[in-house]
Structures are given as structure tokens and as C-alpha cells.
C-alpha positions as CSV (number, residue, x, y, z in Angstrom):
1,X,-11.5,-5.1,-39.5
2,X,-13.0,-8.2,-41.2
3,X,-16.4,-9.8,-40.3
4,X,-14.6,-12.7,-38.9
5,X,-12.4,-10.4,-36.6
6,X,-15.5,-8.6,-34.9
7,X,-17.0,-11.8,-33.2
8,X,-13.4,-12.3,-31.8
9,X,-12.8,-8.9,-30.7
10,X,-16.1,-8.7,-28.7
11,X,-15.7,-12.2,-27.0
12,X,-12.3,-11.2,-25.7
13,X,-13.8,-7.8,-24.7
14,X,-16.7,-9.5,-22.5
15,X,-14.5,-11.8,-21.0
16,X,-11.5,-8.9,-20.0
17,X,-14.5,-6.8,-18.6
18,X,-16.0,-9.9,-16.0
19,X,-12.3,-10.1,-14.7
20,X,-10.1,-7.1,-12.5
21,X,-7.9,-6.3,-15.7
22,X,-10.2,-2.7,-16.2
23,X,-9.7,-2.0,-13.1
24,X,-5.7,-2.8,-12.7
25,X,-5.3,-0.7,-16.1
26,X,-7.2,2.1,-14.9
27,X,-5.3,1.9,-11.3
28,X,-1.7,2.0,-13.2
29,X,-2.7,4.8,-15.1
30,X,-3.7,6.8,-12.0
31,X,-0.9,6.5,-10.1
32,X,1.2,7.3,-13.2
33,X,-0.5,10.1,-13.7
34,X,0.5,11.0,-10.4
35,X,4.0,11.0,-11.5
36,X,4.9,7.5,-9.4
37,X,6.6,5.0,-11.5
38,X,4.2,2.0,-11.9
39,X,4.4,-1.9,-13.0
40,X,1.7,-4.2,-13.5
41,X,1.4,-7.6,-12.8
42,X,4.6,-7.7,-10.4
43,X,6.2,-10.7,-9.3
44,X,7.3,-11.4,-5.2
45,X,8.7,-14.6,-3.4
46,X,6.4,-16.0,-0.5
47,X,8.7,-17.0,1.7
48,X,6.2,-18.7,3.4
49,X,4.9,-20.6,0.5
50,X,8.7,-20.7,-1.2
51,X,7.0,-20.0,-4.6
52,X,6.8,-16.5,-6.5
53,X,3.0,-14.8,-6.6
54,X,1.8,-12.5,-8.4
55,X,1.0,-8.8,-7.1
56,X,-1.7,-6.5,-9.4
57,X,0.0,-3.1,-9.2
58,X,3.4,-1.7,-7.8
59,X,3.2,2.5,-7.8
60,X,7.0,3.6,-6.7
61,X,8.3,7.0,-5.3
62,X,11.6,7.6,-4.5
63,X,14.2,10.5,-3.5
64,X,16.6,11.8,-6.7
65,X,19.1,9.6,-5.2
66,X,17.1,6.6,-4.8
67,X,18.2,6.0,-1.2
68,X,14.5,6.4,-0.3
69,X,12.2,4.0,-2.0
70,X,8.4,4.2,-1.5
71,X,6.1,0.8,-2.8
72,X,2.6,1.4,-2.6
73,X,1.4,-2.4,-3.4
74,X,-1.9,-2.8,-4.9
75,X,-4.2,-5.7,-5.4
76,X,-7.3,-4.5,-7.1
77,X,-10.8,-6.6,-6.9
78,X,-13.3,-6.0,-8.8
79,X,-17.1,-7.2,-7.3
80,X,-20.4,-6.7,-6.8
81,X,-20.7,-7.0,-3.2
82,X,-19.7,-4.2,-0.2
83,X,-17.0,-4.0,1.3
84,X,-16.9,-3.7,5.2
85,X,-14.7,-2.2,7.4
86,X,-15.3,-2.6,11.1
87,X,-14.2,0.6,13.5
88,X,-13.2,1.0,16.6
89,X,-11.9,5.2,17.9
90,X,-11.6,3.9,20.7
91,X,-9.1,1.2,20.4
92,X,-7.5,2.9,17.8
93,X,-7.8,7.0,18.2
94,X,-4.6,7.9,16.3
95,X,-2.3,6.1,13.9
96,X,0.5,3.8,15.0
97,X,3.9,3.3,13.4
98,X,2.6,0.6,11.5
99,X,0.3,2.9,9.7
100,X,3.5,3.5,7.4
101,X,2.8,0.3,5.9
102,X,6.1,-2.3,6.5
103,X,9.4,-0.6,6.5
104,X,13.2,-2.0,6.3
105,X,14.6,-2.5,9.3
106,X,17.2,0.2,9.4
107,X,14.8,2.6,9.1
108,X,13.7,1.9,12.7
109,X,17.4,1.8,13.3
110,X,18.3,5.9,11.7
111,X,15.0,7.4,12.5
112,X,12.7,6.5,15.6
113,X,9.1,7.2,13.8
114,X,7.1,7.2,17.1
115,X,8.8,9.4,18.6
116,X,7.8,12.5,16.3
117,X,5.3,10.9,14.0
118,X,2.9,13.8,15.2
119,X,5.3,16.3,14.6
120,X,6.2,15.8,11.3
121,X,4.4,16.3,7.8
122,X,4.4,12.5,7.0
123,X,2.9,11.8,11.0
124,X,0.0,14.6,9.8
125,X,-0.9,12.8,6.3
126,X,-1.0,9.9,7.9
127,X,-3.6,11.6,10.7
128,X,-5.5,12.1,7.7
129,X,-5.6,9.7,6.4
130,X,-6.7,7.4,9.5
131,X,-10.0,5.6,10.1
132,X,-9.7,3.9,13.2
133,X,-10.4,0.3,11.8
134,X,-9.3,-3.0,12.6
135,X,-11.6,-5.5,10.4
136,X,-11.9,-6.1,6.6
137,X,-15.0,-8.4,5.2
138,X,-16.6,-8.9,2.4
139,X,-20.8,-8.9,2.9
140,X,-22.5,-11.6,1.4
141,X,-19.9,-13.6,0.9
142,X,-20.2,-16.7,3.1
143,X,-17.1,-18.7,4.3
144,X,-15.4,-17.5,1.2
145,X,-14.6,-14.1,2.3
146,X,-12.2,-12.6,-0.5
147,X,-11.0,-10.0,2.0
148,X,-8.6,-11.7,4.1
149,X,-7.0,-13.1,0.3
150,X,-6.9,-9.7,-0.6
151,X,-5.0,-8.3,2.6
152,X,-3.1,-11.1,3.0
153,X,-1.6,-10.8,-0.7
154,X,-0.9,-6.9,-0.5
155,X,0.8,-7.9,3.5
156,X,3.3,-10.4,1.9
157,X,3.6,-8.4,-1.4
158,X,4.8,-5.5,1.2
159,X,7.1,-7.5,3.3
160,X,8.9,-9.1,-0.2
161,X,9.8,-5.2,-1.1
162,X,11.0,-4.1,1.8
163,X,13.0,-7.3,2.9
164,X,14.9,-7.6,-0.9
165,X,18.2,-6.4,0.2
166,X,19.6,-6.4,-3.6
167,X,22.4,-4.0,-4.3
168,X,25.3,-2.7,-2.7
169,X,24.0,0.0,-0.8
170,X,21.7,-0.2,2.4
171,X,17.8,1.8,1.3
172,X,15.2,2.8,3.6
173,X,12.6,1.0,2.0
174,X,9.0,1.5,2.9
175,X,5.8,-0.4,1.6
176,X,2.5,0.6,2.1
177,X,-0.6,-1.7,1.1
178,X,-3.8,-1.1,-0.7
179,X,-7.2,-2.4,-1.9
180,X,-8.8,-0.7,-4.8
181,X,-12.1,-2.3,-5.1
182,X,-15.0,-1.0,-7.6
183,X,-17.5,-1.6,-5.1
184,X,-19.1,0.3,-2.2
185,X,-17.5,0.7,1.2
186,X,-19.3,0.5,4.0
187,X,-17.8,1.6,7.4
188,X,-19.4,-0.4,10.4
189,X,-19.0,0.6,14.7
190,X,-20.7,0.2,17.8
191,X,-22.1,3.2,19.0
192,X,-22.1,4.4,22.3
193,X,-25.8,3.0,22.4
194,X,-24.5,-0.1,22.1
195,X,-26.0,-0.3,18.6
196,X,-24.6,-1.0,15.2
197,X,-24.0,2.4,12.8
198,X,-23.5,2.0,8.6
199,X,-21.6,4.8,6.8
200,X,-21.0,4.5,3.3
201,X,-17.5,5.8,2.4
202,X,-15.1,5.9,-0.4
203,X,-12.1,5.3,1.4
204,X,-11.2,3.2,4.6
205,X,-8.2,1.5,6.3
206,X,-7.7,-1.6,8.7
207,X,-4.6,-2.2,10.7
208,X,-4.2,-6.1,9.7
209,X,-2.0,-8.5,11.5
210,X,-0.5,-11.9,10.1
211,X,2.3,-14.3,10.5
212,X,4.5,-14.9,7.0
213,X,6.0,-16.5,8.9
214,X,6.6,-13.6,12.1
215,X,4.4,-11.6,13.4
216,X,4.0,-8.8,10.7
217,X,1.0,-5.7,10.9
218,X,0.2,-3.1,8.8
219,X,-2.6,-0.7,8.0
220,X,-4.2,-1.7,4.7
221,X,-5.4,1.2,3.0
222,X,-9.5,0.3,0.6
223,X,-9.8,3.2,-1.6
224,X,-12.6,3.1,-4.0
225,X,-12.4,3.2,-7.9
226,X,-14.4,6.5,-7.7
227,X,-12.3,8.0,-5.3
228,X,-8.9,6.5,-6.7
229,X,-7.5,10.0,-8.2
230,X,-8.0,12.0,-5.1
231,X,-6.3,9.2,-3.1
232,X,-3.6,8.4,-5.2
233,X,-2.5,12.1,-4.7
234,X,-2.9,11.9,-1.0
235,X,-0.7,8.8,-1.2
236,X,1.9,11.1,-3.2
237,X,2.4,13.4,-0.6
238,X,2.9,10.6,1.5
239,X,5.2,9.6,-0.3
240,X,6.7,13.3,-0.6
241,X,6.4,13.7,3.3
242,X,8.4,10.2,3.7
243,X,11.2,11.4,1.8
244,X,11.5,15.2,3.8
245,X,11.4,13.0,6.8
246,X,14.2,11.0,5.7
247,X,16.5,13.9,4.4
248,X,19.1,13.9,7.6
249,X,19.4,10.0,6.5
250,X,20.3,11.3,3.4
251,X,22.3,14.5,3.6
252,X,24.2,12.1,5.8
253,X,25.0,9.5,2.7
254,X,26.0,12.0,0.5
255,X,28.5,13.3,2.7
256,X,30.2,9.9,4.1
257,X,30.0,9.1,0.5
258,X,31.7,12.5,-0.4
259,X,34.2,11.2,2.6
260,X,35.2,8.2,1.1
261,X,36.1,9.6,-2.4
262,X,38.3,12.3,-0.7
263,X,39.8,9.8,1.5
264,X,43.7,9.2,0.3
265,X,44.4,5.7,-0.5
266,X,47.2,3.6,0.7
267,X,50.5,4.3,-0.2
């Protein structure tokens, strides 16, 4: 490396380390280390803007057939200032079906998920990993609150994957959105007391709710950079439990699929 290289080297290095770029690098290579298979820097129409955006990481699990595909879509953020999740265990005590994320629309159609979301292993991750919040903010941040960006991004990021019907054959698609953020989390409530309680936390999730342009909601999962390797296999055996939920769905491909090459043809 040359004198006149080393000025160059450290400029570009001080301006990569002010922006999220760490932080998406790192994220892709936790999530890959958790065996999903991960792109950076994904593209996804806005329908409601007509134009293509730009989403920071796209983690994907899948059954050995790929008739089950899992998108964990991540917008990472990279800042100084808390985040702040508002809680409510009263309005919200347990998850909801939504706190799968967004999912195609057949797979309301083949498997009724509130009906034994409890009872299966993907209805008990998801029990764990619920917080009972409803609100996402930024502190100190003003009128320009970069949370409502954020969830809004990973929302339409979610519905663009799980809406892209290309191919031939009909997959249960489910998307699941995320904030990784590398700075604290604060979990906020009114107590019982009637008085406001802190709790600083490395992990959170807000059931957000948006039109683009229908009424879509999802929980939004905020998982620290910290924290990030402990989640990101939580959200693999989500994954894992998502796809053992789905196996009637597809024990019942293979065989009409085993049906139709045994079928004679006409004569």
C-alpha cells in the first residue's frame, strides 16, 4: 500500500462507519451464520408509490422443496438515540395471527392459524417471543421520527414478498419484519399506578398497522445489535416451527404431484 493509498483508504473507512453499512454487513453475516440464505441490499416494488425501493437485508428459510418460503425483512438503523417501544398487556396479552408477520393468502386458505396457534410449536415461539407493544418512536428525535420510516419500509418490504406470485406453482409465503438498530431499547407502560415505567431491553416488538394501499398489520420485531445472534436463532426456529406446521400442506403436494405423473394420458 502506497502513501497516497492510505489517506484514501481511511477517508472511505470514516465515511462507511457514520452510515448503517457495518451494521447491514454484520446483520447478513448473522443470519448466514444461522444457516438462512441472505441478500443485501434487496430490491421490492411499492405499489403504492409504483417505483422499486430498496430493502437493507432479506434472511430466507425454506422447506427442501421450497413450497414453504420464510422472509425475515430487515432494515437496519444505525443511531445514537433510544429506541422506544410503548406496551400495553393489557390490550395485547398474547400474540395474534398477525404476529406471523404477512403471509400469502392461501395460507389462510389451507391452514386456519388462529385456530391452533397455541397449540402448535410455531404458536409457542411466537409466545416467546411477544412483548405486548403497539408503538415504535424514536426519543429525541422531534417531528422527524425515523421510526415510522423504518416500520413502514420493512411493512411494504413484507407485503412485496409475500404478494410476488412468480412461478408456476402456488407457495405459502410468509414475511416477517425486523429492526436491527445499534442503539438502546427502552420499553415504556403505564403502570397500574397510573405512572409511567422505563425498562431497558435488547429486544422488543410492536404490532404496526398501515394502508399500502389496504389495511395491512404486522408485528415488527427491534432486536438490538448486541442481542442480534441470540435472536437470529430464535427467528430460525421460527422459521423451523413454520415449516413443521406446514407439513400436511406439503405431504399433500407431493402426493397430488405424485398423482399427476401416474395419471395415464389421453389416448
Amino acid at each position: 500500500m502506497t502513501d497516497k493509498e492510505e489517506p484514501l483508504l481511511a477517508s472511505v473507512r470514516n465515511w462507511a462507519e457514520k452510515t448503517g453499512l457495518p451494521l447491514e454487513l454484520y446483520t447478513k453475516s448473522v443470519f448466514g451464520k444461522e444457516g438462512f440464505s441472505v441478500s443485501h441490499s434487496t430490491l421490492y416494488e411499492d405499489m403504492q408509490a409504483d417505483k422499486a425501493r430498496e430493502i437493507d437485508i432479506v434472511a430466507y428459510w425454506r422447506d427442501t422443496l421450497g413450497l414453504v418460503q420464510i422472509y425475515f425483512v430487515i432494515e437496519c438503523k444505525s443511531s445514537s438515540k433510544p429506541w422506544v417501544v410503548l406496551t400495553d398487556k393489557a390490550s395485547f396479552p398474547r400474540p395474534l395471527n398477525y404476529s406471523f408477520g404477512l403471509f400469502s393468502a392461501n395460507v389462510a386458505e389451507h391452514i386456519p392459524i388462529h385456530l391452533d396457534l397455541y397449540r402448535s410449536d410455531a404458536g409457542r415461539m411466537l409466545e416467546i417471543l411477544h412483548r405486548s407493544g403497539y408503538g415504535l418512536k424514536v426519543a429525541h428525535s422531534g417531528n422527524d421520527d425515523p421510526a415510522f420510516g423504518a416500520a413502514m419500509s420493512a411493512l411494504k418490504a413484507a407485503r412485496a414478498h409475500v404478494q410476488n406470485t412468480a412461478g408456476k406453482i402456488d407457495r405459502f409465503k410468509f414475511a416477517i419484519p425486523v429492526i436491527v438498530v445499534d442503539a438502546p431499547i427502552v420499553e415504556c407502560n403505564l403502570s397500574e399506578s397510573g405512572e409511567l415505567e422505563y425498562r431497558k431491553v435488547d429486544y422488543s416488538e410492536a404490532h404496526f398497522n398501515a394502508y399500502i394501499p389496504e389495511l395491512q398489520r404486522a408485528s415488527i420485531r427491534i432486536v438490538s445489535k448486541e442481542a442480534l445472534p441470540f435472536y437470529a436463532s430464535r427467528f430460525r426456529m421460527v422459521a423451523q416451527a413454520i415449516v413443521a406446521q406446514m407439513t400436511p400442506q406439503i405431504a399433500a403436494f407431493v402426493r397430488d404431484m405424485a398423482q399427476a405423473r401416474t395419471k395415464p394420458g389421453p389416448p
